[in-house]
Wavefront OBJ file of the C-alpha trace (Angstrom):
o trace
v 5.606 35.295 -4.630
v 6.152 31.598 -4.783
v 3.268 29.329 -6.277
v 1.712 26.802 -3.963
v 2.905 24.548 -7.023
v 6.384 25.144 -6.922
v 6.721 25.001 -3.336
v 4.707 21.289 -3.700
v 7.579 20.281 -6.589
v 10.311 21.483 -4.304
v 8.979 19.268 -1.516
v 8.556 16.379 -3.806
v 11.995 16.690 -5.103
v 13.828 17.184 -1.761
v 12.253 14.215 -0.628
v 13.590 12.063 -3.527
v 17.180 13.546 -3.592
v 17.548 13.174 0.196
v 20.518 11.749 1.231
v 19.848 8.178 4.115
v 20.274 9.308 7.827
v 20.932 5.724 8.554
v 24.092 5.695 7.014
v 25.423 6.274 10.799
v 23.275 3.380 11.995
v 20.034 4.240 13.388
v 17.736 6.100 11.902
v 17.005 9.908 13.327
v 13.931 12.322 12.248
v 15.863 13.393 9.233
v 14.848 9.897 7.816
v 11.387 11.210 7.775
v 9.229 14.641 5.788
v 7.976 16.889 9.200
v 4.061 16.398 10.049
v 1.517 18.803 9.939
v -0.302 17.655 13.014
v -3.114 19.603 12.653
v -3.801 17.791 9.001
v -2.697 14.629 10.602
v -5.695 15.045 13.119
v -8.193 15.465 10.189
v -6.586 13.093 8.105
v -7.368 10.740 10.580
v -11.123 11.028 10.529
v -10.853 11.252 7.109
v -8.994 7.807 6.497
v -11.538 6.133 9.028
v -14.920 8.146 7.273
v -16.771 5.992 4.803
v -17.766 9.213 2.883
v -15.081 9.508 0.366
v -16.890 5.946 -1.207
v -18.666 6.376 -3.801
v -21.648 4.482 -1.812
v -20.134 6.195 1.371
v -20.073 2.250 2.758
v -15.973 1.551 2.320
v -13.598 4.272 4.408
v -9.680 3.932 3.825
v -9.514 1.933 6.776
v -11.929 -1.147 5.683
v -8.673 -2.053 3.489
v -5.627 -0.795 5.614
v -7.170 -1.319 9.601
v -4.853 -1.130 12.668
v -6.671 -4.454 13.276
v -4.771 -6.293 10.614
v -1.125 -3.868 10.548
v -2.619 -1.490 8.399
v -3.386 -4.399 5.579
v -6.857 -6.766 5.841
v -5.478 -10.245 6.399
v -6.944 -11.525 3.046
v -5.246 -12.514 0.462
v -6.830 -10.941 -2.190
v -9.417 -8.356 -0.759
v -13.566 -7.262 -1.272
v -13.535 -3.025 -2.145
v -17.391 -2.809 -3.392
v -20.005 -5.390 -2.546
v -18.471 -7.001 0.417
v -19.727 -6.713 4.201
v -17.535 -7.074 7.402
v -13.798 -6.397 8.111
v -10.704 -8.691 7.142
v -10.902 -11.868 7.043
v -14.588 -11.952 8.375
v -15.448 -9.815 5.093
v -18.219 -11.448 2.915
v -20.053 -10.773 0.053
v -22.860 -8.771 0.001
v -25.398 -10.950 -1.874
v -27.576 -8.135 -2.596
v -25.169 -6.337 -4.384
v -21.989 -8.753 -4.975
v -18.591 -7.301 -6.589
v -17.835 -7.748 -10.086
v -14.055 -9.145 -9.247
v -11.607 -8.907 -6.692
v -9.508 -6.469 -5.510
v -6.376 -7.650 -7.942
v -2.935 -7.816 -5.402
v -2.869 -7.933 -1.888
v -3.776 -4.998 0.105
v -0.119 -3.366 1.047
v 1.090 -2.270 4.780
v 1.232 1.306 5.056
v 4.238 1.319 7.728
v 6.930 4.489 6.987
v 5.306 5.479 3.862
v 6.348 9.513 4.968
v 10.180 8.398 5.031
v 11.912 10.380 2.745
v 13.469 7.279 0.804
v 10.257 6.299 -0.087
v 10.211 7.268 -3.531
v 7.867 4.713 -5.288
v 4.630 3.873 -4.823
v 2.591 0.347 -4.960
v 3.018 -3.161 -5.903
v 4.037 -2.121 -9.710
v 6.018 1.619 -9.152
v 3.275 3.326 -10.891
v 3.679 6.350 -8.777
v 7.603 7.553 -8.610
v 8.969 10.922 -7.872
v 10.876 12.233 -10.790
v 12.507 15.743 -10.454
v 12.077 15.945 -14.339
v 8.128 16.905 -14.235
v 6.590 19.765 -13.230
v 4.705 17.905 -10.482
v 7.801 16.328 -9.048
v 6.007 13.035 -9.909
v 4.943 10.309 -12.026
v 1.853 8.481 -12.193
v -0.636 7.174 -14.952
v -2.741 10.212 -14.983
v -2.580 12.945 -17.032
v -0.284 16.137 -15.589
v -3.532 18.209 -14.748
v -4.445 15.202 -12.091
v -0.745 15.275 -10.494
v -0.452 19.374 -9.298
v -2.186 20.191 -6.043
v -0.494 16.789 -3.835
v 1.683 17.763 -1.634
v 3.800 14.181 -1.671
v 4.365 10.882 -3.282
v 2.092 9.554 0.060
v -0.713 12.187 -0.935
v -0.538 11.352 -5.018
v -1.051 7.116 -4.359
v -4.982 8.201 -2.851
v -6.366 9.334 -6.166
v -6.682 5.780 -7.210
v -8.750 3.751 -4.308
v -11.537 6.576 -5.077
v -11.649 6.442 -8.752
v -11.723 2.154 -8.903
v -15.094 0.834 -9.013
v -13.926 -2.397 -7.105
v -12.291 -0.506 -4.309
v -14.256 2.742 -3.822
v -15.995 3.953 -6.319
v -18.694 1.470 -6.545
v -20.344 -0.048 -9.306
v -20.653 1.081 -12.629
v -23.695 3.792 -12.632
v -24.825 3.233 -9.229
v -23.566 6.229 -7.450
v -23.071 10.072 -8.979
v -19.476 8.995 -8.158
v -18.564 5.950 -9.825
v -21.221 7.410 -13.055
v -18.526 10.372 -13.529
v -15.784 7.813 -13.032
v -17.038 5.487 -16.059
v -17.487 8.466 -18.628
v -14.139 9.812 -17.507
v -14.634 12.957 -15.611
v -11.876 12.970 -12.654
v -11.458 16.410 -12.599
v -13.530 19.885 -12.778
v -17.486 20.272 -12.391
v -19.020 16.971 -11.761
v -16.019 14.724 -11.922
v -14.996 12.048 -9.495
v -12.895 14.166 -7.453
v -15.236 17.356 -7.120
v -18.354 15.159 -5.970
v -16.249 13.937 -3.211
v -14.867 17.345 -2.190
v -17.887 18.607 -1.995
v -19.163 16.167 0.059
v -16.661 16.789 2.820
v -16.936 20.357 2.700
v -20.662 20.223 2.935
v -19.710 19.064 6.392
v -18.835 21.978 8.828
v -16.480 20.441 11.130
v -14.828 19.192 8.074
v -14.189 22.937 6.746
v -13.020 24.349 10.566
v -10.755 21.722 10.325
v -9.087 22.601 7.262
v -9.168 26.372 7.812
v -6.993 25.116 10.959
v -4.545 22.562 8.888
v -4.155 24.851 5.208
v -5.485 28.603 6.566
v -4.194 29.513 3.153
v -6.250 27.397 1.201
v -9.478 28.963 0.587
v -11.242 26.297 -0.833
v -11.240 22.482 -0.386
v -10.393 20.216 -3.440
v -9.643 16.138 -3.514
v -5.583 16.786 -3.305
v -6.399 18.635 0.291
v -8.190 15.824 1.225
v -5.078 13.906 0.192
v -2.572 15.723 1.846
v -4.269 15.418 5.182
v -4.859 11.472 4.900
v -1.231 11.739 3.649
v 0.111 13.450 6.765
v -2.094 10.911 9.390
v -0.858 8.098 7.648
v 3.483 9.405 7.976
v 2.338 10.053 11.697
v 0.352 7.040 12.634
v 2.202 4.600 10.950
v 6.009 5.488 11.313
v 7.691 1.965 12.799
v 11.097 2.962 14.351
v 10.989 1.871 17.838
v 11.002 -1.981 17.408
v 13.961 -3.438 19.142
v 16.201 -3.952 15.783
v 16.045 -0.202 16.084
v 17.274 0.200 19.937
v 19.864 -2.495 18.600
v 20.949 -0.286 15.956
v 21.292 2.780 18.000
v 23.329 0.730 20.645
v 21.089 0.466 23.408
v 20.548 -3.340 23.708
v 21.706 -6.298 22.457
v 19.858 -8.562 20.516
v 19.083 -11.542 21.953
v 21.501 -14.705 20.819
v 19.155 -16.442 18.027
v 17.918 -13.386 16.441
v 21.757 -11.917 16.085
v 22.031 -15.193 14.559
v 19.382 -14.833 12.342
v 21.158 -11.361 11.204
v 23.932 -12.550 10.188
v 21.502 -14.872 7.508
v 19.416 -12.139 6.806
v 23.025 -10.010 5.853
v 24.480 -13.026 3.992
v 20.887 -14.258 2.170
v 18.568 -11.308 2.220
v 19.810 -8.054 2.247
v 21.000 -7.656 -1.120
v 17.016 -6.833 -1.822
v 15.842 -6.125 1.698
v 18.541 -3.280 1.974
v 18.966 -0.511 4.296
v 16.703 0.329 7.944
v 13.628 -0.541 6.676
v 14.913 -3.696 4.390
v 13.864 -2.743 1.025
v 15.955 -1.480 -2.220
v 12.685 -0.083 -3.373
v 13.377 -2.030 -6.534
v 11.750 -4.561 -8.832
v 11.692 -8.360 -8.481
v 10.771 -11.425 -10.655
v 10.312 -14.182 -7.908
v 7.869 -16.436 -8.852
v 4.774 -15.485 -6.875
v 1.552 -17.432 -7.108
v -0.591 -15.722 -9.572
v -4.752 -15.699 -9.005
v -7.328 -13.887 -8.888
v -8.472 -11.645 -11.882
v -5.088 -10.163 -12.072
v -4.647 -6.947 -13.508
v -6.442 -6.205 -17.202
v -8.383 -3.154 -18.751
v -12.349 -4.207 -18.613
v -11.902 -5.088 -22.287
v -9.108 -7.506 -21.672
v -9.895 -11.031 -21.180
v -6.664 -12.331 -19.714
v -5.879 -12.657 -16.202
v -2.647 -12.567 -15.885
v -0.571 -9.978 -13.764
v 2.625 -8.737 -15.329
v 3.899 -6.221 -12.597
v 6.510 -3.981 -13.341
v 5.997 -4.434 -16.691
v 2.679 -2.906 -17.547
v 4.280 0.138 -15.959
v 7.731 0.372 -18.156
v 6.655 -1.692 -21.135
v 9.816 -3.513 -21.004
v 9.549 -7.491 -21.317
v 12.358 -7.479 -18.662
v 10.334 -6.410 -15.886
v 7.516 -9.174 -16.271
v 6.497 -10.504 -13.322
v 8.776 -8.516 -11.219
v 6.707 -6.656 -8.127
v 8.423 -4.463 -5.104
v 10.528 -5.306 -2.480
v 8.169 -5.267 0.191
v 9.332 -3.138 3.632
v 10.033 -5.890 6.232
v 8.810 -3.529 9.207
v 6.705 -5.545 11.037
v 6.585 -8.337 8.876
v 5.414 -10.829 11.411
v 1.724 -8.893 11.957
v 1.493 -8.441 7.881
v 0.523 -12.152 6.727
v -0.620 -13.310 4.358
v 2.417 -12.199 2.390
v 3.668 -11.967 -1.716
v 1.914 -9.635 -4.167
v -1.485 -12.156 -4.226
v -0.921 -12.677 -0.402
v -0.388 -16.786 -1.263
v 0.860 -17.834 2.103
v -0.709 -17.354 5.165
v 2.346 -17.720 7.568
v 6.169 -16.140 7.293
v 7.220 -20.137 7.073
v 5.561 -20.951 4.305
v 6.568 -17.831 2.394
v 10.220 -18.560 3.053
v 10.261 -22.219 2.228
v 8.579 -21.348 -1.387
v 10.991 -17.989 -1.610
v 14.105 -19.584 -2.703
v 16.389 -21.438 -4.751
v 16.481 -21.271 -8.596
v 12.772 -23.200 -9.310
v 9.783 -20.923 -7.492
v 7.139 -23.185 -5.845
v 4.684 -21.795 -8.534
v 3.671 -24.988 -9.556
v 3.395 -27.177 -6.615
v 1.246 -24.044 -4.979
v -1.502 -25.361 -2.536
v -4.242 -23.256 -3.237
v -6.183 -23.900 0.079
v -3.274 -21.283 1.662
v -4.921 -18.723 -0.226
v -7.581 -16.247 1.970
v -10.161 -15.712 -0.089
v -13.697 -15.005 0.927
v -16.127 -16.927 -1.208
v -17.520 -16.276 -4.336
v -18.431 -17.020 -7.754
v -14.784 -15.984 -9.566
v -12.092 -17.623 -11.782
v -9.802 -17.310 -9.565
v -7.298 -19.819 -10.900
v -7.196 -18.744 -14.857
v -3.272 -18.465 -14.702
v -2.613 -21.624 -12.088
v -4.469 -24.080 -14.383
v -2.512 -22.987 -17.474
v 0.451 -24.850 -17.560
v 2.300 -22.208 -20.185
v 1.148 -19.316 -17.762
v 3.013 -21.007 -15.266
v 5.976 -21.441 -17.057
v 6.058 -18.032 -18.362
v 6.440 -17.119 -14.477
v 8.535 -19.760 -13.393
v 11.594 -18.783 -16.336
v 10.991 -14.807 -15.351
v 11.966 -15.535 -12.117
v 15.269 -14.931 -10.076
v 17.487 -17.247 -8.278
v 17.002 -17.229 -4.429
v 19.683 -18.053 -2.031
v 18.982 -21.456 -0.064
v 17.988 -21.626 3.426
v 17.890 -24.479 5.383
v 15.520 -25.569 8.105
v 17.870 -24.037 10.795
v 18.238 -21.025 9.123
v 15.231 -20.370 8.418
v 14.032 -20.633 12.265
v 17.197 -18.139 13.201
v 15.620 -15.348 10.379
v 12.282 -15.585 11.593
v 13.674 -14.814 14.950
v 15.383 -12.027 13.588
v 12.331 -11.095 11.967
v 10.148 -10.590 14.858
v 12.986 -7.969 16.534
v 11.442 -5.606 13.401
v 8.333 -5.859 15.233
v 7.136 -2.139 16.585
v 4.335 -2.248 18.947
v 3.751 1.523 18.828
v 3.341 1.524 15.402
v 1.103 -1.459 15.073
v -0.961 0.237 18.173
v -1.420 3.411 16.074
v -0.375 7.070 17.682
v -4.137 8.547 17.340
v -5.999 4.999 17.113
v -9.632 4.707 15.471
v -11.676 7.604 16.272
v -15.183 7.500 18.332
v -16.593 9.108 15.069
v -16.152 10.417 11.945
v -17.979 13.922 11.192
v -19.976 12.362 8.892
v -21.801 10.593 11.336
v -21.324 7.148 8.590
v -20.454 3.866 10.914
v -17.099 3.271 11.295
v -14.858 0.082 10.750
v -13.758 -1.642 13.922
l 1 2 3 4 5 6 7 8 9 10 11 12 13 14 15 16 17 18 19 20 21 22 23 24 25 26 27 28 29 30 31 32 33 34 35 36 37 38 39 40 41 42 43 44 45 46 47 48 49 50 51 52 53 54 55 56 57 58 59 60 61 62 63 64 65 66 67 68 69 70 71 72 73 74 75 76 77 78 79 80 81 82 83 84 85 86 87 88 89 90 91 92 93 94 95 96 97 98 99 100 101 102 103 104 105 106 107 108 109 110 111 112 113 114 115 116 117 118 119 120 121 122 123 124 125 126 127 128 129 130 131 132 133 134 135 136 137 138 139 140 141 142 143 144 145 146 147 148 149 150 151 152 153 154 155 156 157 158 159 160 161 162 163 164 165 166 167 168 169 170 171 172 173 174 175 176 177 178 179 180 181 182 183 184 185 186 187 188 189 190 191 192 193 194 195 196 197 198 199 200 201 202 203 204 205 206 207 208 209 210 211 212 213 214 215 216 217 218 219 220 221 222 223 224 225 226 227 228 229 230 231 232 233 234 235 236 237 238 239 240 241 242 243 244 245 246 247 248 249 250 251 252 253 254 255 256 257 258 259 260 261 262 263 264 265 266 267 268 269 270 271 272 273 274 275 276 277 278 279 280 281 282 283 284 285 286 287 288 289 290 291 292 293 294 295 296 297 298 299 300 301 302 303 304 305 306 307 308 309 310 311 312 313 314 315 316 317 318 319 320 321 322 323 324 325 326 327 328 329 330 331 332 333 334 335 336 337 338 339 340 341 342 343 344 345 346 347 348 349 350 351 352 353 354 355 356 357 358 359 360 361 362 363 364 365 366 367 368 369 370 371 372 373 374 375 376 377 378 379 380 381 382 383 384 385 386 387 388 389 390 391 392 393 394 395 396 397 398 399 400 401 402 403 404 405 406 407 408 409 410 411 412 413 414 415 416 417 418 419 420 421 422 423 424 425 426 427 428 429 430 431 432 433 434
């Protein structure tokens, strides 16, 4: 008999080794891991239900909503201790958040195509055929078995931060097993939350219909199921770029023009159908907020790829974002720094970043009492970033208004609409983000 754990690997790996479809042009379903629709339909209510918080008050959704393409429209966003939805999301004075949520909250468009093979802002989740769990992360190997993808694996982190899910430090069972380390077993992090959602019996039919081999339900279940609802919802193939690309209209006369700058300027980074290398990038981003430090750090500085490899090389270099869409995902860069897809292009080029003539009032940040510009008033910080950086092709006013009509041909209405939308309710009967 095959394990349930080498079949998962096997997955994993045949995902990461897969050769492009779109190397004939458009892409096909072979681009794209199979659904299981009937975890896809619990995944759903599980991405929208509030209960997998540690104060069962945030869901998946309050960070990643249809209503802003899957993202929140804030530059830097509110996990515990804020109240409301995007960029209507305030603090909670009664209970206000220790810091902000560090980068910008990432669109979730094609995240189940199979050449998606690294994870987040900084790559800290990558498949790698060389493990036993067919993938990479942080954690220890005992937290990696039981996901049945890359998509699945990046969940285990919202739930275990105490600014995102988890809540506070001691004021829930769930972020108390978080702070004195138990993730795993009898009374850790993952367990309580398990628990909790198979406490709930249309919860359990519902996984007795998606895994009917699965006898019990664990965190990576819960996983696999947001996993597959997120692949479905959220695959973006049907803007009009794609109908160009498998021949069945033109593109109108600007935008072809603004093709042929996106080939000559762009795509060396933005490469392939969904305009990403899936590689790493020094560019000179604005840097704010508290950045990313252990508790007992004091700094607040963000170094990227680099606190992932440990290599001085990769400082300050973040993803290639996906461009699918890209005209519903402002505000855009890691720190979302510019509200509009102008602004980001005129500061995203050339061999001196706009670092340090940044206007901070482009920044989205709902108020409250943080030091949010540590690294911005430190002239040597800003240096630091501004020599790590790449040189950017130059684009002109003209060619800047032909890519932007480009741009908007990558827009996909169906995907932006959703495929199963919001649900009326969650089984949890917890309120629901609109």
């Amino acid at each position: 008999m095959v394990s349930g754990k080498v079949i998962r690997k096997a997955a994993i790996i045949a995902a990461f080794v897969a050769g492009p479809a779109w190397a004939d042009g458009a892409l096909t379903d072979a681009d794209f891991a199979p659904v299981n629709m009937d975890a896809a339909r619990l995944g759903q209510l599980l991405f929208y239900d509030p209960i997998l918080s540690g104060n069962r008050n945030i869901s998946c959704a309050t960070c990643h909503h249809p209503k802003h393409a899957t993202s929140d429209g804030l530059s830097l966003g509110i996990g515990e201790g804020g109240i409301g939805l995007g960029p209507d999301r305030i603090i909670d004075p009664t209970n206000p958040p220790e810091q902000r949520i560090p980068r910008h909250s990432p669109a979730l468009f094609n995240l189940g195509a199979r050449e998606f093979t690294v994870m987040f802002h900084d790559g800290r989740i990558e498949a790698d055929p060389t493990r036993d769990s067919g993938l990479r992360t942080p954690m220890g190997a005992e937290m990696e078995a039981g996901f049945d993808s890359l998509l699945s694996a990046q969940t285990m982190f919202p739930v275990l931060s105490a600014d995102e899910m988890a809540g506070h430090y001691s004021e829930n069972d769930v972020s108390k097993a978080v702070r004195t380390g138990r993730i795993t077993g009898d009374g850790g992090a993952w367990d309580i939350l398990s628990d909790r959602v198979a406490a709930i019996p249309r919860y359990r039919q519902m996984f007795a219909v998606a895994y009917p081999d699965r006898a019990d339900i664990h965190f990576t279940d819960i996983s696999n199921a947001i996993a597959e609802f997120i692949a479905f919802e959220w695959r973006s193939d049907s803007s009009l770029y794609d109908a160009y690309l498998r021949s069945e209209t033109k593109l109108p006369d600007r935008a072809q023009q603004g093709l042929e700058v996106f080939d000559a300027k762009c795509a060396s980074c933005h490469a392939g159908p969904f305009q990403t290398d899936h590689g790493f990038h020094a560019v000179g981003q604005p840097q704010f907020g508290p950045g990313k430090a252990a508790r007992f750090e004091r700094h607040a500085r963000d170094d990227g790829r680099m606190r992932v490899t440990g290599k001085l090389r990769d400082a300050y270099a973040f993803r290639t974002p996906s461009l699918r869409n890209v005209m519903a995902t402002a505000p855009y860069g890691h720190t979302g720094a510019y509200p509009d897809i102008i602004s980001f292009l005129k500061a995203h080029q050339g061999a001196r970043p706009a670092i340090s003539a940044y206007d901070r009032s482009l920044a989205t940040l709902p108020a409250m009492d943080a030091q949010d510009w540590r690294v911005l008033d430190d002239p040597d910080q800003i240096a630091g970033i501004a020599a790590s950086a790449v040189t950017l092709p130059e684009l002109d006013a003209k060619e800047i208004e032909r890519l932007v009509a480009f741009l908007q041909t990558l827009t996909d209405q169906t995907a932006l609409d959703g495929r199963l939308g919001i649900p009326a309710s969650v089984p949890s009967g917890l309120p629901i983000d609109r």
